[in-house]
C-alpha positions in Angstrom: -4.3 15.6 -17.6 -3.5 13.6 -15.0 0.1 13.5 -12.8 0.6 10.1 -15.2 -0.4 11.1 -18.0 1.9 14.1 -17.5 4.8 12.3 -16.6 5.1 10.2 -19.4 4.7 12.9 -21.5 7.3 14.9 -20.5 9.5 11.5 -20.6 8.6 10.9 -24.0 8.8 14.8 -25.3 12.1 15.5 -23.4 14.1 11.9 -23.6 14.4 12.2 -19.8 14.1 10.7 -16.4 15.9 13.0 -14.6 14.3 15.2 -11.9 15.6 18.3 -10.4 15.1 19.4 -6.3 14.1 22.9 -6.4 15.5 23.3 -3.3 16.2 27.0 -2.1 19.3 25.7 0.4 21.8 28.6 0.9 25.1 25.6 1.2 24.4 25.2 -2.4 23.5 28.5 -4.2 26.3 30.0 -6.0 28.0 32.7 -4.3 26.2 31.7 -1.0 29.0 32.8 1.3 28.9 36.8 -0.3 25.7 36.7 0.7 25.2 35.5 4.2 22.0 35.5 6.3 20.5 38.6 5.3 17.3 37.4 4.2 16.5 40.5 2.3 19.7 39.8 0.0 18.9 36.0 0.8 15.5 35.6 -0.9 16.0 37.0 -4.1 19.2 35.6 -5.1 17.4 32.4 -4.2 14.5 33.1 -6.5 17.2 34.2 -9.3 18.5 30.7 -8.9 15.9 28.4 -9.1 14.5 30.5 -11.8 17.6 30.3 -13.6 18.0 26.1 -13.2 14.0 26.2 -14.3 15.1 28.2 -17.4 17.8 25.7 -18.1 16.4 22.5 -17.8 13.0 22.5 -18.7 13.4 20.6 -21.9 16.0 18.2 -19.8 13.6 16.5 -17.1 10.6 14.7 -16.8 10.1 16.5 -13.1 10.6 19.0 -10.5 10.6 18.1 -7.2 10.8 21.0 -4.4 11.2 20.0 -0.8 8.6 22.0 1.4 11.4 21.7 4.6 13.6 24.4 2.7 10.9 26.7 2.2 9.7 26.2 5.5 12.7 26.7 7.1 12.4 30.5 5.6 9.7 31.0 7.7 6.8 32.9 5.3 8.9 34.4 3.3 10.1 31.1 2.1 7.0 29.8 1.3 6.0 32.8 -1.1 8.9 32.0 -2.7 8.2 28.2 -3.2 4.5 29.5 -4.6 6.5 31.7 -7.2 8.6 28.8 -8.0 5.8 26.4 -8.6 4.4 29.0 -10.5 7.7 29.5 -12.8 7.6 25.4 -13.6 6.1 25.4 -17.1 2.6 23.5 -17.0 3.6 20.4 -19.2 6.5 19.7 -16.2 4.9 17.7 -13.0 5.9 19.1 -9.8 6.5 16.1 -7.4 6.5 18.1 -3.8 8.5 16.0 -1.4 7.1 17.0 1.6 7.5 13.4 3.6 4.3 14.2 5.3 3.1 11.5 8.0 0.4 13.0 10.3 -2.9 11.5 10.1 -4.8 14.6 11.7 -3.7 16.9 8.7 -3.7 14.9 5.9 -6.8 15.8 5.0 -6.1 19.6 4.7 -2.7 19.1 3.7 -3.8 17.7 0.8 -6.6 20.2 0.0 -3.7 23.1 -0.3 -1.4 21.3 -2.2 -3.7 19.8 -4.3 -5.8 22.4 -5.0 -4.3 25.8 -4.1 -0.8 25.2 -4.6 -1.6 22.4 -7.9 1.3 20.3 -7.3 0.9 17.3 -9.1 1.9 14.5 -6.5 3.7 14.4 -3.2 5.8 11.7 -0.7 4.2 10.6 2.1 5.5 8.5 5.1 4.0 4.9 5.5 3.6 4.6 8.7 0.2 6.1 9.1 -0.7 3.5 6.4 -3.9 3.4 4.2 -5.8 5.8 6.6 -3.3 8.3 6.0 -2.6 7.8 2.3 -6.3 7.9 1.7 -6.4 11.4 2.2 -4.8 12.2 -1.0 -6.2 9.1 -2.9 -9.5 11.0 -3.3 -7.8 12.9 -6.0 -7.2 10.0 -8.8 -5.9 12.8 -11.5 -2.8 12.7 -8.4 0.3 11.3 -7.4 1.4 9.7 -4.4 5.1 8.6 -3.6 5.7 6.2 -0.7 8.7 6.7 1.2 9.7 2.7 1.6 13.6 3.1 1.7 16.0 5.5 3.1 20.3 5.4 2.7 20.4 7.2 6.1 22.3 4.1 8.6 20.9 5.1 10.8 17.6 3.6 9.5 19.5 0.1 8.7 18.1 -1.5 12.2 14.2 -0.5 11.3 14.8 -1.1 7.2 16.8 -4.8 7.6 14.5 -6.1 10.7 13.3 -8.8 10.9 15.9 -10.2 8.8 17.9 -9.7 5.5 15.2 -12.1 4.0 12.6 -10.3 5.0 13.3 -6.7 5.4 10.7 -4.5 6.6 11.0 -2.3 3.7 9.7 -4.9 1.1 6.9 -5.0 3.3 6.1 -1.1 2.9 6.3 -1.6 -0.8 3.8 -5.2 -0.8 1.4 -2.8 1.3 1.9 0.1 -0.5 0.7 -1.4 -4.1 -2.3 -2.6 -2.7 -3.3 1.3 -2.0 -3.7 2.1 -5.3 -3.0 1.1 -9.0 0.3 2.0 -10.9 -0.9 4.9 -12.2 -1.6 6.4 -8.8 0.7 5.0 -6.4 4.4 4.9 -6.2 7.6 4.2 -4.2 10.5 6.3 -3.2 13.8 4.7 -2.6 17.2 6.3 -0.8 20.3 3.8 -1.9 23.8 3.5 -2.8 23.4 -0.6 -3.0 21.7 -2.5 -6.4 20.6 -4.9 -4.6 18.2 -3.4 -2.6 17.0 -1.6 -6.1 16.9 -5.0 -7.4 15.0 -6.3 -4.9 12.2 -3.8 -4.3 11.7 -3.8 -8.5 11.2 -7.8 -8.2 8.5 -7.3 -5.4 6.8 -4.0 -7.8 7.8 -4.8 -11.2 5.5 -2.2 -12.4 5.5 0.4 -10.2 7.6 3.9 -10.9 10.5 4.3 -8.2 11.7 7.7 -7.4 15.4 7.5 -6.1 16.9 9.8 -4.4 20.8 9.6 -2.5 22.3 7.5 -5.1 25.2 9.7 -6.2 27.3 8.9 -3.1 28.8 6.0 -4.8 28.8 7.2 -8.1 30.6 3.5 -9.4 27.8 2.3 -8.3 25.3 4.5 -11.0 24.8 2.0 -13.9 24.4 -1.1 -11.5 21.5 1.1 -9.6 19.9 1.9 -12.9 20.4 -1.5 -14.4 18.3 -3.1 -11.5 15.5 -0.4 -11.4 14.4 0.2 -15.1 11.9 -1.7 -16.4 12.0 -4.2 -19.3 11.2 -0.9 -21.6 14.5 1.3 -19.9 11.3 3.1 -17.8 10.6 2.8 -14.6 12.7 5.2 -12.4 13.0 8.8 -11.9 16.6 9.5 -11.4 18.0 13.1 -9.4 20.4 15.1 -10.7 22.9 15.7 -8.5 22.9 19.0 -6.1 26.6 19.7 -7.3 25.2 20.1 -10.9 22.5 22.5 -10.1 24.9 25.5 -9.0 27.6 24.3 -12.1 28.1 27.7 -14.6 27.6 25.5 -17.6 24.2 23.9 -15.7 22.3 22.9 -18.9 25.6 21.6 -20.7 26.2 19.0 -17.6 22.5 18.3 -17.4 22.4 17.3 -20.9 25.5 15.3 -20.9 23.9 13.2 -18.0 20.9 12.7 -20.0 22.4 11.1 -22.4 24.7 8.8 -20.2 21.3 7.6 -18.5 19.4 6.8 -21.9 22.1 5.2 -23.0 22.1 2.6 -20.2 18.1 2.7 -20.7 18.6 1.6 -24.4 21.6 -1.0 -23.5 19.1 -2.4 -20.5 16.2 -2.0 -23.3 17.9 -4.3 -26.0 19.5 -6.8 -22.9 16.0 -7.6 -21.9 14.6 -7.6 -25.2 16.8 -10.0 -26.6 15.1 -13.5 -26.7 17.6 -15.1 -23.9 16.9 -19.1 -22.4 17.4 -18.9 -18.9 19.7 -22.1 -17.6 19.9 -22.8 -13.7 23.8 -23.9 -14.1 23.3 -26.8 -12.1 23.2 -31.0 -13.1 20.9 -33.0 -10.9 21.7 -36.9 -10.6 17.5 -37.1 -10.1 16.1 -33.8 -11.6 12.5 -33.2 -11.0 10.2 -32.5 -13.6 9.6 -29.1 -13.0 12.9 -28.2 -11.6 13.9 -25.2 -13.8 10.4 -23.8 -13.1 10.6 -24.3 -9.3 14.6 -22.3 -9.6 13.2 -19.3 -11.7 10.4 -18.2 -9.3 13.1 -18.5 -6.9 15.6 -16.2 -8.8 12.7 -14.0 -9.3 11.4 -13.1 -6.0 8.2 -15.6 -5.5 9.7 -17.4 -2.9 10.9 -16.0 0.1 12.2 -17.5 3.3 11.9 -15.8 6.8 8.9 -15.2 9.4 5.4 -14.7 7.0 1.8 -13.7 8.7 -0.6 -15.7 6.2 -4.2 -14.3 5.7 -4.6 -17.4 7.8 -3.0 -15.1 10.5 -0.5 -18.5 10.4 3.3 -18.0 10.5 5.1 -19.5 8.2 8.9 -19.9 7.7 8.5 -18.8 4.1 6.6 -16.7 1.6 5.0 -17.4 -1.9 3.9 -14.4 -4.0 3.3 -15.6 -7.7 1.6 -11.8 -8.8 5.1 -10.8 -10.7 5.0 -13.6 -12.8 3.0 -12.1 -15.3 5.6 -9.7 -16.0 7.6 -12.4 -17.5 6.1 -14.1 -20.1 8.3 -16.9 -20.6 8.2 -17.9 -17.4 4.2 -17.4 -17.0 4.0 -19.5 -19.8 5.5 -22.0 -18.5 3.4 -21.6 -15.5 0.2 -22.3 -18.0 1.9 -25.5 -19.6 1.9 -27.0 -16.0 -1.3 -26.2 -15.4 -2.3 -27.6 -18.4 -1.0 -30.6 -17.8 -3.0 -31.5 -15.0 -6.1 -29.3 -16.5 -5.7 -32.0 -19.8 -6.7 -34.9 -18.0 -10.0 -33.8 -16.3 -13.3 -33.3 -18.0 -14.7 -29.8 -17.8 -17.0 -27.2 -19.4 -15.4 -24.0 -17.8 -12.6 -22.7 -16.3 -13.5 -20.8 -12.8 -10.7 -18.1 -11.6 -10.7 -17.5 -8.2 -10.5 -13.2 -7.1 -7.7 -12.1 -7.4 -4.7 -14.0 -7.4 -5.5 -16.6 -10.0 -7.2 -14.6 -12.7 -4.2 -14.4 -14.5 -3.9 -17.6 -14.9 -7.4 -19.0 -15.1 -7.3 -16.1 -18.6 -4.0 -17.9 -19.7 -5.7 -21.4 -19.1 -8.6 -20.4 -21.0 -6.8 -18.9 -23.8 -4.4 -21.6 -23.9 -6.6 -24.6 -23.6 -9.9 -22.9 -25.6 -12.2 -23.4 -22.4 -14.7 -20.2 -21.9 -13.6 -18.8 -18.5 -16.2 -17.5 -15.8 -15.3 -16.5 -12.1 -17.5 -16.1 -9.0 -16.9 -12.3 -7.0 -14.9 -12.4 -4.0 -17.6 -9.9 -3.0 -21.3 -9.7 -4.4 -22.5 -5.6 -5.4 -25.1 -4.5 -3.8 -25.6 -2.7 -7.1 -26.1 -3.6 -10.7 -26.4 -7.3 -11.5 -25.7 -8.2 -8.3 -24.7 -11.3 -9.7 -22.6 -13.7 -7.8 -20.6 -15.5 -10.8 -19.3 -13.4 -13.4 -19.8 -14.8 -17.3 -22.0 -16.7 -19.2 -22.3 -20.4 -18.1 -26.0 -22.9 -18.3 -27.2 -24.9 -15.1 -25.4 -28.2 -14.9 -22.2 -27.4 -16.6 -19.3 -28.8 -14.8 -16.5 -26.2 -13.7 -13.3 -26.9 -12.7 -11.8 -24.3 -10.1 -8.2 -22.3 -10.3 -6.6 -21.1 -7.4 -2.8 -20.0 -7.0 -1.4 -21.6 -3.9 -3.6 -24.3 -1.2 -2.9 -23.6 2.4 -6.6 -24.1 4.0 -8.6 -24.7 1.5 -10.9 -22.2 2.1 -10.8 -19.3 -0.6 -11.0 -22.1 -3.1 -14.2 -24.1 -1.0 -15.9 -21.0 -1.0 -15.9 -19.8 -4.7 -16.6 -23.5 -5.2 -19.7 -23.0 -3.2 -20.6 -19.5 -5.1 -20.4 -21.4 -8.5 -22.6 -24.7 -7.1 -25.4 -22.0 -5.6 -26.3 -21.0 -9.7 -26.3 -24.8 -10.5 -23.3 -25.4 -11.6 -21.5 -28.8 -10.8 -17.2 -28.4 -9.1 -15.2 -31.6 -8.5 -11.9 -30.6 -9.7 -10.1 -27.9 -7.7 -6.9 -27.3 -9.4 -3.5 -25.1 -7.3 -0.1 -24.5 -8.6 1.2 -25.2 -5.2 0.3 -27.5 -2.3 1.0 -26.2 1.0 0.2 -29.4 2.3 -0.4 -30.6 6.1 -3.3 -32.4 4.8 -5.5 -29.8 3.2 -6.1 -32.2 0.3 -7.8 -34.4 2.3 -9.9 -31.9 3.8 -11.3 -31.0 0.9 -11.7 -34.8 0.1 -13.7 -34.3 2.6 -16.2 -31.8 1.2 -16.1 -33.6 -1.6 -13.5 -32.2 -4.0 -10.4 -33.4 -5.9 -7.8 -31.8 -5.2 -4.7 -31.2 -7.6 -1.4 -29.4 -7.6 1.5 -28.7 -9.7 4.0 -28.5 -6.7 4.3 -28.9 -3.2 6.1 -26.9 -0.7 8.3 -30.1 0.2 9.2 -30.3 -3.7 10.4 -26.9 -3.7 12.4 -27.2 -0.7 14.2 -30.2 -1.8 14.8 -29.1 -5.3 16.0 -25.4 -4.1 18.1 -27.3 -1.0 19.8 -29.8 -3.5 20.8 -26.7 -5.9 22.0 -24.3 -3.2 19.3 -21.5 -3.5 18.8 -22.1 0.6 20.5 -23.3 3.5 20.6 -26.3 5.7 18.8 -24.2 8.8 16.1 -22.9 5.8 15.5 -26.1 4.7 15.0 -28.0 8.5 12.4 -25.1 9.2 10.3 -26.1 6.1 11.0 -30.4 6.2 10.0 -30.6 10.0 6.6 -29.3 9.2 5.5 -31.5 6.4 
């Protein structure tokens, strides 16, 4: 069984998101100061502890979570103990060791012993390293990997916030860190005592399981955290309990009183979200465009964002469209479809073509929506198999009509035009949902495509100016370009 598979089992079977730090730290063992530093004394009353919190919670916690510095710190002795202690966890419980690790030249064996002599089920890493590090421990799929991508410390405020509140670094560590691996592989760790950075790192990973950790030093600010990191089903986050609990005489008793507080904010946030709810900007236009509300919810959501962007262009731009967590809102994506659609109605077409990756979503939607069989030509051709470079059944001669997410040179969508015209098929029609404009229409009038567009960047500027969703300053940077 995979760390997953586990982990939602034990969610399911125990009613739990909690996890519990197996940490052997002396300041928080009962009875610590009758002990002192003996380590003879020291190491079994340690192991008599974290035996004794295993014993208690095991049917309260979907996790254990050990942190390898406080065995370490032990010296040997301390990490026989933390191999007894991940032999105590019962076998249906993942072990999540947070171990932080960030050195490239020991990933690789770091991994082999906790993976496969010490069978921990996943671990944190640092980012910082990136893919080359994370790899390492990629190569066991039936394992977990957390990604460090915020920490409360204030110290970290300066590296965290840069380049701006906008833009802050972190949500960059957690774009990068989902294109690592899928959700059931990789996820994010998160330090906080503020909701709105919760809230902002589930808009950018709407699916992704975020482990917190630091979030009881503002304990008014508990349901607000968990209200803007669970997921539309109350899932989604992996709360702590708190240190203070784990050396309580009535452990189990406090433990199961804070299980019950959390899943009854999970079921509350469950039937909120679940409730059929019409979303309303709260603003009256004297000249409202057509597709204002649209243009203000993928605002509200996270899809546009306003700072200092490197495109795959290697361009800067002053802002930043990511349309990937639309699909985790259906009302919205369908919305999305109907404008499309609109545009999609007037042209004459035997297939819809999706270009990889972005716009696969929607070409399916399209397809689905508009009963127009979909193909799509492979952002990279196998060297195995079919080695076909269009995907789908299609006939020579059938006129396609192309699907791409957002326009800023043309060239993704010119080239899987291209792949589709090499196996005889005919493209005119190149259909975006937003224009980035600076006259890449007309290039591809040029090579001899219409090109078509739900929105344009200066649209969405003026409508999100004229409703207050950005500033004077934001909007000059984006009107002086176009």
């Amino acid at each position: 069984m995979s760390f997953f598979e586990k982990l939602e089992t034990a969610i399911a079977h125990n009613q739990s998101l909690l996890v519990v730090g197996l940490d052997p730290n002396p300041e928080m063992m009962p009875f610590s100061e009758e002990i002192g530093d003996n380590s003879d004394v020291l190491i079994p009353r340690l192991w008599e502890w974290l035996n004794l919190i295993i014993e208690e919670t095991s049917d309260l916690v979907c996790a254990y979570k050990p942190t390898l510095g406080f065995y370490q710190a032990l010296g040997i002795k301390g990490l026989e103990l933390l191999l007894k202690v991940l032999d105590a966890i019962p076998k249906t419980i993942p072990i999540i060791l947070d171990a932080k690790h960030g050195d490239l030249n020991t990933s690789t064996v770091f991994a082999r012993t906790i993976f496969e002599q010490w069978q921990v089920d996943a671990v944190t890493l640092t980012p910082y390293a990136g893919l080359d590090h994370v790899a390492s421990f990629l190569v066991y799929p039936d394992k977990g990997v957390f990604i460090l991508c915020h920490t409360s410390n204030p110290g970290a405020t300066n590296l965290q916030e840069y380049p701006t509140a906008d833009n802050p670094f972190y949500l960059q560590v957690v774009r990068e860190a989902q294109t690592w691996g899928a959700n059931e592989q990789i996820f994010l760790e998160v330090g906080t005592t503020k909701p709105e950075v919760i809230n902002n790192i589930r808009n950018c990973a709407t699916e992704r399981i975020i482990l917190l950790r630091s979030i009881w030093e503002q304990k008014h600010n508990f349901k607000q955290i968990l209200t803007a990191g669970l997921t539309v089903e109350g899932n989604g986050l992996l709360i702590p309990v708190p240190q203070d609990l784990l050396s309580h005489p009535n452990i189990k008793q406090e433990i199961n009183a804070l299980r019950e507080d959390i899943n009854q904010i999970r079921t509350g946030v469950k039937k909120e979200e679940l409730r059929e709810q019409l979303w309303t900007p709260n603003l009256c236009f004297l000249e409202q465009h057509p597709h204002q509300n649209l243009i203000l919810q993928l605002f509200d959501i996270g899809c546009i964002l306003f700072g200092e962007y490197v495109q795959a262009s290697g361009a800067t731009f002053s802002y930043y469209i990511d349309l990937r967590p639309i699909i985790s809102n259906p009302q919205l994506f369908h919305q999305v479809l109907q404008a499309y659609a609109e545009i999609l109605e007037t042209l004459t077409f035997d297939r819809i073509a999706g270009i990889p990756y972005g716009s696969l979503p929607t070409a399916t939607g399209l397809s689905l929506l508009l009963h127009h069989p979909m193909i799509y030509p492979r952002k990279e051709v196998k060297a195995h198999g079919t080695r076909r470079p269009v995907e789908g059944t299609f006939h020579p001669g059938e006129k396609v009509v192309v699907v791409d997410d957002i326009l800023i040179t043309g060239k993704s969508a010119m080239e899987g035009a291209e792949k589709l015209k090499s196996v005889g098929l005919n493209v005119e029609d190149i259909v975006v949902f937003i224009d980035h404009e600076e006259g890449v229409k007309d290039k591809l009038k040029n090579n001899g495509y219409n090109a078509y567009s739900v929105l344009s960047i200066s649209e969405i500027t003026q409508t999100l100016y004229e409703a207050g969703r950005i500033n004077e300053q934001q909007y000059h940077s984006l009107t002086e370009k176009h």
